[in-house]
Phi, psi and omega in degrees: 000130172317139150318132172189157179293186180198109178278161184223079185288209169225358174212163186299326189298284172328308159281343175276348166297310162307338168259006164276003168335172170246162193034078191219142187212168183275122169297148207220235185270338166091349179301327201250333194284320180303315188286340171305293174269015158258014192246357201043041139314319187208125169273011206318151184275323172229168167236139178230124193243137180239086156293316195238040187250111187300354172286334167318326198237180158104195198207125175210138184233118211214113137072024181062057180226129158255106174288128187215127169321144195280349180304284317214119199294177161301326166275328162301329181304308172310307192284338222290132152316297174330308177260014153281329185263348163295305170252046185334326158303320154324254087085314204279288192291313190294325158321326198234035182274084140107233160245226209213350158267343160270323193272345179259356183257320191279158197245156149319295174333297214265334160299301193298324191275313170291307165089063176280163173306319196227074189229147196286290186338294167354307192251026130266324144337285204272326157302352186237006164073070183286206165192138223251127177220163209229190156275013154205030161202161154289170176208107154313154192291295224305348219225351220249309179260139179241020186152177192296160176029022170250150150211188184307337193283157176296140150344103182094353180270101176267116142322143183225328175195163182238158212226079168293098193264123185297139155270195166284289197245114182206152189211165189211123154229150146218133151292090195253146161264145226291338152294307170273332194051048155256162199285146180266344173202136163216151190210131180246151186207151205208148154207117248169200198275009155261340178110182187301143178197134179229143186220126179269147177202131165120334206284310212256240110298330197192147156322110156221191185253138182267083189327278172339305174278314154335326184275323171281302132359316191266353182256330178211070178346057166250113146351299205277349146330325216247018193288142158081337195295128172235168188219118187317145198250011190281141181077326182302164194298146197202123204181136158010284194301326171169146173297171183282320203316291179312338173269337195274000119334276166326290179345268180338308177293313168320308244235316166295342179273333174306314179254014142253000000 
């Protein structure tokens, strides 16, 4: 692993002055950059780790929004009462992230900020039409992620929390694979002040929404709503792990177990 420097700030003002550096990147929980770059995936010149910045973290549910820092681990998510009882799906998918040594390291902040395909957060995001919010804008999930390991954010540009408006209705299914445990299909599904909404992850290139079932959904909240639904396998993901045929299968059944 490369040699590089390493900041530690105590505030958001801070880190992001350190992260206009050129190559330079934020540590978060660090699951996926670190391994990266013991793999010389990434070199970064500096790590600005914001660990130890306390505006980062914590849960607060407020006026029907469950707000959650992007510091704010997987486990703490799990546990929060709060967002078991707002979002009991939410609450479901951060439980079931990874082991118990990724869910006590890793963050939201840093899940949302990799965009990996097939990582769960996304597709809580973009199901429950979340809202991204940084240190100097807002960001809608439907506007956040823009491709595999890509989004919206800017160079230098800190998540600082994300913002989930309770639904009415909401589910987590995922299909994993059983080593890494990410997911090969995982589909969240809501239904609430965005309207009926599905969101795919593991399937594709990047986390999207499943128009089509969504569309069966908003005329009829069911499981059986979602009977006979098929979903195209054009663009999908094809691997060891499963053909596109077979994830674009899985969907529809995942997206019915969810909302029954």
């Amino acid at each position: 692993m490369q040699a590089c420097a390493y900041a530690n700030p105590a505030s958001v003002a801070d880190a992001a002055r350190a992260g206009a550096a050129d190559n330079v990147k934020f540590l978060a929980g660090g699951q996926t950059l670190l391994s990266s770059m013991k793999l010389g995936l990434a070199a970064p010149d500096t790590l600005v780790d914001l660990g130890a910045i306390a505006d980062l973290k914590g849960i607060t549910v407020a006026n029907g929004v469950v707000k959650i820092g992007a510091m704010t681990t997987h486990a703490a998510v799990a546990a929060s009462a709060d967002v078991q009882k707002a979002i009991p799906a939410l609450a479901d998918l951060a439980g079931k992230i990874g082991d118990r040594q990724v869910r006590n390291r890793g963050t939201i902040g840093g899940s949302l900020a990799n965009n990996d395909p097939a990582a769960c957060y996304p597709a809580a995001a973009l199901g429950l039409g979340a809202t991204i919010h940084t240190n100097s804008r807002d960001i809608a999930a439907d506007d956040f992620f823009t491709g595999m390991f890509s989004t919206a954010l800017n160079e230098g540009e800190v998540i600082t929390a994300v913002s989930f408006p309770v639904p009415e209705k909401a589910g987590w299914q995922k299909f994993k694979q059983p080593a890494s445990r990410f997911s090969i299909v995982g589909v969240f599904v809501s239904k609430g002040p965005k309207g009926a909404r599905v969101a795919v992850t593991g399937a594709g290139s990047g986390v999207f929404r499943a128009s089509d079932l969504e569309a069966k959904l908003a005329s009829n909240w069911s499981a059986a709503a979602l009977n006979g639904a098929t979903v195209s396998a054009d663009g999908l993901n094809s691997d060891l792990h499963g053909s596109a045929e077979y994830r674009a299968a899985l969907i529809p059944v995942l997206a019915a177990r969810a909302v029954g």
